[in-house]
Every structure is written in structure tokens, then in C-alpha cells.
C-alpha positions in Angstrom: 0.0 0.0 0.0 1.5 3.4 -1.0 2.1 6.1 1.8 -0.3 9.1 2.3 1.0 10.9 5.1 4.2 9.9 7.6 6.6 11.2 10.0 10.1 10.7 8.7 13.2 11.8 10.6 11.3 14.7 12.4 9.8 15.8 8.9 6.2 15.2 7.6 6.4 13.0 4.2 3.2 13.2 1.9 2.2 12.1 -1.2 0.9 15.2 -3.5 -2.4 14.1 -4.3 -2.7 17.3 -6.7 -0.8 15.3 -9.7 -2.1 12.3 -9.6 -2.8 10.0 -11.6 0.0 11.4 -13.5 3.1 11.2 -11.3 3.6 9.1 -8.0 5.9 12.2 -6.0 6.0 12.5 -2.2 7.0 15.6 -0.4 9.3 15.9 2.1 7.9 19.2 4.3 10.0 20.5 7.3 7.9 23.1 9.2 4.2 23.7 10.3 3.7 26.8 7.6 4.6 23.9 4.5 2.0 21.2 6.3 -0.4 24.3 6.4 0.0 25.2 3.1 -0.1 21.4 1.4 -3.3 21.4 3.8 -5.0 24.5 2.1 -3.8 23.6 -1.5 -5.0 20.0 -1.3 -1.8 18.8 -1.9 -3.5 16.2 1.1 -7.5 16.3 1.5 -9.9 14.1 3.1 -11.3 15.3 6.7 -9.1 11.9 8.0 -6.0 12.8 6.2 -6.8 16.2 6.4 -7.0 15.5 10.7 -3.5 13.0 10.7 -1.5 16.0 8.8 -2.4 18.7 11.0 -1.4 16.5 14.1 2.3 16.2 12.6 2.1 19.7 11.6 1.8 20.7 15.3 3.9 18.5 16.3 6.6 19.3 13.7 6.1 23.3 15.2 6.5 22.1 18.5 10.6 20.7 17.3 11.3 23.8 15.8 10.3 25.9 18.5 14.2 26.8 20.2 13.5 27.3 24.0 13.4 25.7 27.3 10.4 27.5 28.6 7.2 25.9 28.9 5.5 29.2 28.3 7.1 30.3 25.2 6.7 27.0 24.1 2.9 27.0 24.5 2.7 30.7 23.1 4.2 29.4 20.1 1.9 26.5 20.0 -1.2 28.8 19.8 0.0 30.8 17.0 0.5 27.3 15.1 -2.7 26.1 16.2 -3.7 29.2 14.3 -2.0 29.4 11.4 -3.2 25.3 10.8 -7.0 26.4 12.0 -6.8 28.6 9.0 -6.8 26.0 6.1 -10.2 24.1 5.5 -13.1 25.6 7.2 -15.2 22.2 6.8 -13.2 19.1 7.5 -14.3 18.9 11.7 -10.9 16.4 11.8 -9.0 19.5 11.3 -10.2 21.1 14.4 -10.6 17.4 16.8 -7.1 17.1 15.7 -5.6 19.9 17.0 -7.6 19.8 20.3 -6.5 16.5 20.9 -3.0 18.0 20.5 -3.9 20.8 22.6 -4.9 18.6 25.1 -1.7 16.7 25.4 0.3 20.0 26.5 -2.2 21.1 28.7 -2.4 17.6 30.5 1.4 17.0 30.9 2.4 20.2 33.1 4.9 18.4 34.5 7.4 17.6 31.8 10.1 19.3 30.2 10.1 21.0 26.7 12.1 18.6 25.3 9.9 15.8 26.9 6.3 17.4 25.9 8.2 18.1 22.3 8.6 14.0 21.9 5.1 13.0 23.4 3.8 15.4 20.8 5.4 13.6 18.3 4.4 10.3 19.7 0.3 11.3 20.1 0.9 12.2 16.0 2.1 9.5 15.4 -0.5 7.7 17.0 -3.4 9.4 15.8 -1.7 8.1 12.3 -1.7 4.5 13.4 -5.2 4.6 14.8 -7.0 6.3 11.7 -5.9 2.8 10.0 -7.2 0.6 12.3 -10.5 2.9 12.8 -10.6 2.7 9.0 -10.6 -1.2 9.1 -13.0 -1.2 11.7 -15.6 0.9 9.4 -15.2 -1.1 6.8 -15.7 -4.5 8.7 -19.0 -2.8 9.7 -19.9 -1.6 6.5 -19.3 -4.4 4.6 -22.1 -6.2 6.3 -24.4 -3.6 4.3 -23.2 -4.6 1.1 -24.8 -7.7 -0.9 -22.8 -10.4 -2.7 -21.9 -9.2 -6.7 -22.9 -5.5 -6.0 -21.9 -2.5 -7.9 -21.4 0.4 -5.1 -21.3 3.9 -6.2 -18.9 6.1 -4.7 -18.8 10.3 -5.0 -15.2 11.8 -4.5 -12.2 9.9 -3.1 -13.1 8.5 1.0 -10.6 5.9 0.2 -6.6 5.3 1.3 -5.7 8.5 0.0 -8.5 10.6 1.9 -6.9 8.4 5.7 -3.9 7.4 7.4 -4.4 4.3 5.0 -7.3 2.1 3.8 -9.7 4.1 3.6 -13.8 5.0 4.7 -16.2 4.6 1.9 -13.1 2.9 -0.1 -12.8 0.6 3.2 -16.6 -0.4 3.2 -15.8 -1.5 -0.5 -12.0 -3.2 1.1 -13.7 -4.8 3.8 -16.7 -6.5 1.3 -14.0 -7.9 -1.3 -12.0 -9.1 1.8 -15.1 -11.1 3.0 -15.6 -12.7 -0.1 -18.7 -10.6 -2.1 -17.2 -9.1 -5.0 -18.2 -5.8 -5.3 -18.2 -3.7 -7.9 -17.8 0.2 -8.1 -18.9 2.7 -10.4 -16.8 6.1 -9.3 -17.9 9.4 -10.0 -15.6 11.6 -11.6 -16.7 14.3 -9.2 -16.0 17.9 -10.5 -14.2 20.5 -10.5 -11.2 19.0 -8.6 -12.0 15.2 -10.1 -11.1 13.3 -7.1 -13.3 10.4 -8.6 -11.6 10.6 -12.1 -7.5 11.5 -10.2 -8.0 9.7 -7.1 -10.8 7.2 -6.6 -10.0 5.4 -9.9 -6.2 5.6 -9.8 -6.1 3.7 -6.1 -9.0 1.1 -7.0 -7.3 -0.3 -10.1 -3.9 -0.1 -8.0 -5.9 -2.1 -5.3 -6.9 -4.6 -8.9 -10.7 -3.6 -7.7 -13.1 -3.5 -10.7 -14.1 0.0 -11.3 -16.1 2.1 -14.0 -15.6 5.5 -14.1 -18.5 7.7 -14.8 -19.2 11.6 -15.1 -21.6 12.9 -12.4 -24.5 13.8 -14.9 -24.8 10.1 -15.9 -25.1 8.7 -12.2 -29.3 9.2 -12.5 -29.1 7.0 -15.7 -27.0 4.3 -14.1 -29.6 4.3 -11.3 -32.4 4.3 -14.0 -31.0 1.2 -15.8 -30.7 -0.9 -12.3 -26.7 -1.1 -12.5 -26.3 0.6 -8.9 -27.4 -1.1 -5.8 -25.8 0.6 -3.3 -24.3 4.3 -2.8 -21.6 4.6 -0.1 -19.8 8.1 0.1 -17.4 9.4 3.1 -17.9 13.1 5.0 -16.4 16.0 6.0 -18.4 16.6 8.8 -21.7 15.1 10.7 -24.1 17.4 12.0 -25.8 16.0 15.7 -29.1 15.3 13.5 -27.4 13.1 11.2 -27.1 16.3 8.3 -23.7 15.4 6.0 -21.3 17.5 4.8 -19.3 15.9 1.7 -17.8 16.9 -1.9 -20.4 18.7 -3.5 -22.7 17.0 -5.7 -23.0 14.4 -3.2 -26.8 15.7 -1.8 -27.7 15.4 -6.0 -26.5 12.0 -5.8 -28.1 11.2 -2.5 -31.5 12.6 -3.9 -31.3 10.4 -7.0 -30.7 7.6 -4.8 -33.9 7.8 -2.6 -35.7 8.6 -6.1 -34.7 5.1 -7.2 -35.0 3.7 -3.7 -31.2 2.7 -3.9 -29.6 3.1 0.0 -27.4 6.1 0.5 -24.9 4.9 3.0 -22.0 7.3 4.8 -18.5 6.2 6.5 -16.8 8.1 8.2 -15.1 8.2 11.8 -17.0 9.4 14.9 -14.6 11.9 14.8 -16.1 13.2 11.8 -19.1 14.2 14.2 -19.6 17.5 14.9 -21.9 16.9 18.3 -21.5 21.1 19.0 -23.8 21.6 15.5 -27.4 20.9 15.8 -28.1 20.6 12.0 -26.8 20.9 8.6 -27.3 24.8 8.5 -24.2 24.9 11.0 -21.7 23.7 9.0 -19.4 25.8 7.6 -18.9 25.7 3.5 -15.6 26.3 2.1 -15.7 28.5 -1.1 -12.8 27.7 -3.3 -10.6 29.6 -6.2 -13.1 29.7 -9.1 -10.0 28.6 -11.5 -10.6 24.9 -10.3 -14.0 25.4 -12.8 -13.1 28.3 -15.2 -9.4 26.4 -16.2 -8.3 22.9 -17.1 -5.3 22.1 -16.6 -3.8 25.7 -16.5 -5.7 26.8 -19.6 -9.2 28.6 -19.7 -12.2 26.3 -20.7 -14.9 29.0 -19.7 -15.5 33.0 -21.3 -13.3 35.3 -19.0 -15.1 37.2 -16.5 -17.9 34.8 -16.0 -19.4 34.8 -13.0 -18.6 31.4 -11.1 -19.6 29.8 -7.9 -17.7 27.6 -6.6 -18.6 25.8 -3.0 -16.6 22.4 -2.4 -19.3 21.0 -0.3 -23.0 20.2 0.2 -25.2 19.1 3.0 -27.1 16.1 2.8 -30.3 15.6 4.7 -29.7 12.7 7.4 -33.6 11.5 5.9 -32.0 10.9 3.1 -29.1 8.7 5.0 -29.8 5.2 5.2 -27.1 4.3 7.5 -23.6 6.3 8.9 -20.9 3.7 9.5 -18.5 3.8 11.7 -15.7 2.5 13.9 -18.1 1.4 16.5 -21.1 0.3 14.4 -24.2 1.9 12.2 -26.0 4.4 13.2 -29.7 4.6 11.5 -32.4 7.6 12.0 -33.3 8.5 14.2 -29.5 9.7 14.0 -29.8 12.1 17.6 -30.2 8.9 19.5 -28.2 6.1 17.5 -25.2 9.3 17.2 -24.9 9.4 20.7 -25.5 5.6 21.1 -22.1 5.0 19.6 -20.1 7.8 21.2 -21.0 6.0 24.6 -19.9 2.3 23.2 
């Protein structure tokens, strides 16, 4: 399995997802304000990814901070929590990431700098490891939702490249090949940024997984014709009520799919759970350069000076959810209770 994100000799190591399918190039980044910046120009992405690179961006801060005071250490640690706060307004991982770091200065008082500088590595690191098991555990849950010779449609990339490793929605579809059923997937190309076309294709036929790739506009007809049974998409960030917040186009998608009475499944960590936002109305929507859809490749493809829109997520109803898997088991409506069912397992 290729690398998405590592600590290597006190620098973070990360694949640039930005070229791919093209070119297979990792880069090496050695300070917070690179990690920051990779964050923001999606050189990683994926609210699990998204979460693990922040961590070793903090952590990688916390090395180059030169002092032996605990309190210019932790004033130094603010302004990075900043400065990595800054990049993607949606992905809640982001944010549960650096509070756990957070957490680990504030409840280790009694060690040195140089001490609190290695557990911070050390809680990275392991917020790496755990995403991959987490991941495995989702998709040993959600595998039990798929049937035997399914084709799943996915929206975006929730797979290996969007984690630590392995993968959400990708994992679901993992986990169902690994217990035997043979699952097929139709992917999404998923515009502007074509994760589906880039991402989700390029690691499935690494993986030797049968996929189809499709533009979004012909995902209604594939439902139409009876080649989908099953939609399984990853998130950003879960409302309390059960609302999602994913790629946009995914709320079209999970429309079409109650239309055709196909289930609509989400995966995703509980740490994709926003339990502080009542609804989907909450969530904060990240508006992105409008040269991802005006440009192709570096060269125009629309009239100049058009105007453009160009949100990178939607919300999805949680009526329109059939099920949200995740680490410790599948939550169904009403999602309130079955939400806070799992965070008490």
C-alpha cells in the first residue's frame, strides 16, 4: 500500500495528491507553515487525512520551537494552532485534531520541553496509526451492508488517499471484497477538482478492484437502468441530527438515490461528528478559487469574466441517509439517539 502521510526523521512525508494520476511524488515538508499550506492547496485532502497532517504539523512546530520554557513553548503553539486552523473551514478532523493535540500540553504540566516536544510527536504518530485501524473497523461494519456481486457507487475519493491508510467509503468496499462478495464500483468523476476521475480510480485499479468510471451527470441514468445497488460516500463533517457534509454533488446523488429507492450509506469516523452543531445549516462551507472550474489544466475552458460559484461541499439531509458507518457500528435515523448511542460504546 502506497504512503499518504508519515513522520520521517522529524519531517512530515506526503504524497501530492494534486498530480495524480500522473506522477507518484511524495513531499518531504520541514515546518508547520509547509503542512499548512499542502493542507490548504490540497496537496492532502480528506477530513481523515486532512485531521492526521495537522497533528504532525503541530507536532513538527512544537521541534522547531528553540526554547526551554514551557511558556514560550505553549505561546508558540497557539499561534501554530492558528496558522493550521486557517486551512479548510469544513473538515471537523481538522479542528478534533488539533484539540487532541492541545490537550496533550495542557495535561502534561509536569514535563520538560524537550519531553512534551517528543510526546507530541508520539500522540501524532499515533493518531496516524489509529486512523488505519479505525478505517478497518468501518469497513468491517460496513461491509455487512453490502450484498454479494454488488456494484457500489462512490462520490469523491473517502478511500486510502482521503486516511492514514485504507480508507472509509473505499474501506466499506475493502472490507466487502475481503469477506468474499465481489463488489463492484462505479466512481464518480466528481467535479471541479476530479477526485473520482484522479483519485478514486487511480487507487482502485492499483488495489486490482473493478471499477467504472462515470461523469456525475450520468449517475441518474446508471440508477435508472438498475446497475447501482448501493451508494456509499465518506464526509467531512456530521451534524448531531445526522445532516452530512461531503464533496459537492453528493446531496444530487443522495437525492437520486432515494428517487430510485437505492440506500445512500456514509462512512466516516465518529470523529467526523460535529456533536457542537445541531443541524446541517451549521456547517461551515468552504468556497474555493473559481480557476478549479473556469481552467483545465492551466488553460481557460470557460469565457473570461464569467461569473462562477464555486462551494466544495454540500449538505445532505440525514432523511435521506440510510445508515452512517463507523468505527463502533451503524448508526440509523433517528440519528440524535443512534449518534450518541455510539459515542457512549
Amino acid at each position: 500500500m502506497f504512503k499518504i502521510v508519515e513522520w520521517k526523521k522529524n519531517t512530515v512525508v506526503m504524497i501530492d495528491q494534486r498530480i495524480l494520476p500522473a506522477k507518484e511524488v511524495y513531499l518531504v515538508l520541514k515546518d508547520y507553515k509547509a503542512v499548512a499550506k499542502a493542507i490548504k492547496e490540497m496537496v492532502v485532502r480528506g477530513a481523515p487525512a486532512i485531521g492526521v497532517s495537522a497533528a504532525m504539523g503541530f507536532a513538527l512546530g512544537a521541534l522547531k520551537v528553540k526554547t526551554k520554557e514551557k511558556k514560550v513553548l505553549k505561546r508558540e503553539l497557539k499561534k501554530i494552532t492558528r496558522v493550521l486552523a486557517a486551512t479548510r473551514p469544513t473538515a471537523v478532523n481538522l479542528f478534533w485534531a488539533l484539540e487532541r493535540m492541545n490537550g496533550v500540553v495542557e495535561s502534561n504540566a509536569d514535563l520538560t520541553v524537550e519531553e512534551l516536544k517528543k510526546r507530541l510527536v508520539d500522540e501524532a504518530n499515533t493518531i496516524h496509526d489509529e486512523d488505519i485501524e479505525i478505517n478497518r473497523a468501518i469497513g468491517r461494519n460496513g461491509a455487512k451492508l453490502l450484498k454479494k456481486n454488488s456494484t457500489v457507487l462512490t462520490h469523491c475519493n473517502a478511500g486510502a488517499l482521503a486516511t492514514a491508510g485504507y480508507g472509509t467509503a473505499l474501506g466499506v468496499i475493502r472490507g466487502a471484497i475481503e469477506a468474499g462478495k465481489n463488489v463492484k464500483v462505479f466512481a464518480d468523476e466528481t467535479r471541479p477538482f476530479m477526485q473520482g476521475t484522479r483519485l478514486t480510480a487511480w487507487e482502485l485499479k492499483k488495489d486490482n478492484i473493478d471499477v467504472t468510471l462515470i461523469t456525475d451527470n450520468m449517475a441518474g441514468h446508471m440508477m435508472s437502468k438498475g446497475l447501482i445497488d448501493a451508494v456509499v460516500v465518506g464526509a467531512d463533517r456530521i451534524a448531531s441530527n445526522g445532516d452530512v457534509a461531503n464533496k459537492i454533488g453528493t446531496y444530487m446523488v443522495a437525492v437520486l438515490a432515494k428517487e430510485h429507492k437505492i440506500p445512500f450509506y456514509v462512512a466516516a469516523p465518529l470523529s467526523t461528528i460535529d456533536m457542537k452543531i445541531k443541524d446541517g445549516t451549521g456547517i461551515p462551507i468552504e468556497e474555493r478559487d473559481t480557476k478549479e472550474v473556469t481552467h483545465w489544466n492551466g488553460k481557460r475552458v470557460a469565457p473570461a469574466g464569467i461569473n462562477v460559484l464555486n462551494p466544495a461541499f454540500d449538505v445532505t439531509p440525514g432523511r435521506l441517509v440510510a445508515g452512517i458507518v463507523t468505527e463502533k457500528g451503524v448508526a440509523t435515523r433517528p440519528y440524535r439517539t443512534a449518534i450518541k448511542r455510539l459515542f457512549s460504546k
